[in-house]
C-alpha positions as CSV (number, residue, x, y, z in Angstrom):
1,X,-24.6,58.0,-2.4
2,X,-24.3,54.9,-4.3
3,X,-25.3,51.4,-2.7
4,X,-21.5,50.0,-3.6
5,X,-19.2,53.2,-3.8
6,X,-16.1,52.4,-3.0
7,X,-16.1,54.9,-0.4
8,X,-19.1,53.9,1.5
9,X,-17.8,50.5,2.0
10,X,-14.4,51.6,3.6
11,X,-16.0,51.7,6.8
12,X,-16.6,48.1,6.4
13,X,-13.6,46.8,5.4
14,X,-10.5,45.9,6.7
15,X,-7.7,47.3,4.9
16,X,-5.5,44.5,6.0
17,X,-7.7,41.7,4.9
18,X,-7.1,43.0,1.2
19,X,-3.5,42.7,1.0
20,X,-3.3,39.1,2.9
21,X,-2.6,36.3,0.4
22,X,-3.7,32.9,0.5
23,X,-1.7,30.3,1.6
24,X,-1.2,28.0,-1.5
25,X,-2.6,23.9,-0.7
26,X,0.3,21.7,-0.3
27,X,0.4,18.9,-2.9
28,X,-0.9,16.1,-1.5
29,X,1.4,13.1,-0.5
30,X,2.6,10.5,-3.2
31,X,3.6,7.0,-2.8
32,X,2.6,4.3,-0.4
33,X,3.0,4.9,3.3
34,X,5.0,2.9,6.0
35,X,2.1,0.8,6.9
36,X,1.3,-0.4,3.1
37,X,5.5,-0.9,2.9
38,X,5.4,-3.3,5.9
39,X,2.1,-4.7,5.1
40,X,3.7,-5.8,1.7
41,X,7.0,-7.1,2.9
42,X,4.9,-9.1,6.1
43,X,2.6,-11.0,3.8
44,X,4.6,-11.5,1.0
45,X,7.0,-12.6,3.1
46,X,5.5,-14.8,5.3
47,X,4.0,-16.5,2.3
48,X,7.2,-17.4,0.9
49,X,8.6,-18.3,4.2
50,X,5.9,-20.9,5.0
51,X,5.9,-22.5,1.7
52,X,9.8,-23.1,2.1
53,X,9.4,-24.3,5.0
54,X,6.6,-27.0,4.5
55,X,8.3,-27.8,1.3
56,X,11.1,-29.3,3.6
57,X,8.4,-32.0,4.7
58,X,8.4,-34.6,2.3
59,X,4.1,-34.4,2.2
60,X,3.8,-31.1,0.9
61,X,4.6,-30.0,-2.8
62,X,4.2,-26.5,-4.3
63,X,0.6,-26.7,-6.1
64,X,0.9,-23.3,-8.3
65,X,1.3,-24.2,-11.5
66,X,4.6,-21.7,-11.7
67,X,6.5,-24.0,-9.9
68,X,8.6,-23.2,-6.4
69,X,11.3,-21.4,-8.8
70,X,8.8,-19.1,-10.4
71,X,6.6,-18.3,-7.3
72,X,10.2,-17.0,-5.9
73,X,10.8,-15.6,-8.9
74,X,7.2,-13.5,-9.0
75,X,7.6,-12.4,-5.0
76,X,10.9,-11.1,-5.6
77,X,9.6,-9.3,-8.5
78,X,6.2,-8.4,-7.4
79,X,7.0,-6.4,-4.6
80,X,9.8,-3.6,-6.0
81,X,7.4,-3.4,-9.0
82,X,4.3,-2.5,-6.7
83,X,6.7,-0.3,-5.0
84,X,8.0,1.7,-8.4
85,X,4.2,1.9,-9.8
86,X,3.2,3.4,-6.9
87,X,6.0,6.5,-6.2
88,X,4.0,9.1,-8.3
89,X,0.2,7.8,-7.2
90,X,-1.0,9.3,-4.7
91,X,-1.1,7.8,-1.3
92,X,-4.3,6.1,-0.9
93,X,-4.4,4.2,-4.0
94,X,-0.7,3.6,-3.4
95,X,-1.9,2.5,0.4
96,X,-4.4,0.5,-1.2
97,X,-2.1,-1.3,-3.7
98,X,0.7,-2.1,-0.8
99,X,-2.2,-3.5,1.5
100,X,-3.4,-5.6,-1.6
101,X,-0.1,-7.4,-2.2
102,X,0.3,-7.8,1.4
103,X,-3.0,-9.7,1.8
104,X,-2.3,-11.5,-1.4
105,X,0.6,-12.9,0.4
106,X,-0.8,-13.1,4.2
107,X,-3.8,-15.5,2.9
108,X,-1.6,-18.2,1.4
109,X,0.4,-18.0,4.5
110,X,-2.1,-18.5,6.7
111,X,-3.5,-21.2,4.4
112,X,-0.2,-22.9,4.3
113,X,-0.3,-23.1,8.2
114,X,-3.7,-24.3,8.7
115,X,-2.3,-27.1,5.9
116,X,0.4,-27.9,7.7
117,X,-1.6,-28.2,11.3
118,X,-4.1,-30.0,9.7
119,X,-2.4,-32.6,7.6
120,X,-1.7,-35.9,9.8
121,X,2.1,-37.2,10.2
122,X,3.6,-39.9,8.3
């Protein structure tokens, strides 16, 4: 009897674990998740809030060289860009890219604040 006839290893087979199939791996997720959404929306939109708002104090003026009208201008932008880019990535760079822009925006805000607590009244 041969070490691997077919026959010979019946014995030691289940029948039923030939015919099962594989389940196939689900694609994996695209796009950013909620978190990296309201991450983006928070800082970018807490940046622009607090630079309107100390721009109504006549001591502060908008230092970025892009002027109040073009900062807007690049939020408004910047965000549903970031958002289109990263539909077909998949979600962890996605994540990371909605996490980016919302820390590029939550810095300046909180820098903005710390100005305006800092600076002394006229």
């Amino acid at each position: 009897m041969p070490l691997f006839d077919a026959a010979a290893l019946e014995q030691y087979v289940n029948p039923a674990a030939l015919t099962q199939t594989v389940p196939a791996t689900p694609a994996p997720e695209k796009g950013m998740g909620l978190g990296a959404i309201i991450a983006m929306l928070a800082g970018q939109g807490a940046d622009a809030g607090t630079t309107l708002a100390m721009l109504r104090d006549p001591r502060f003026r908008e230092a970025n060289p892009l002027g109040l009208k073009g900062v807007m201008a690049l939020k408004a932008g910047l965000v549903p860009l970031i958002w289109l880019l990263s539909r077909d990535m998949r979600r962890t760079p996605a994540n990371i890219m909605g996490y980016a822009a919302g820390t590029a925006g939550g810095i300046p805000a909180a820098l903005n604040l710390h100005t305006y607590a800092t600076t002394p009244p006229q």
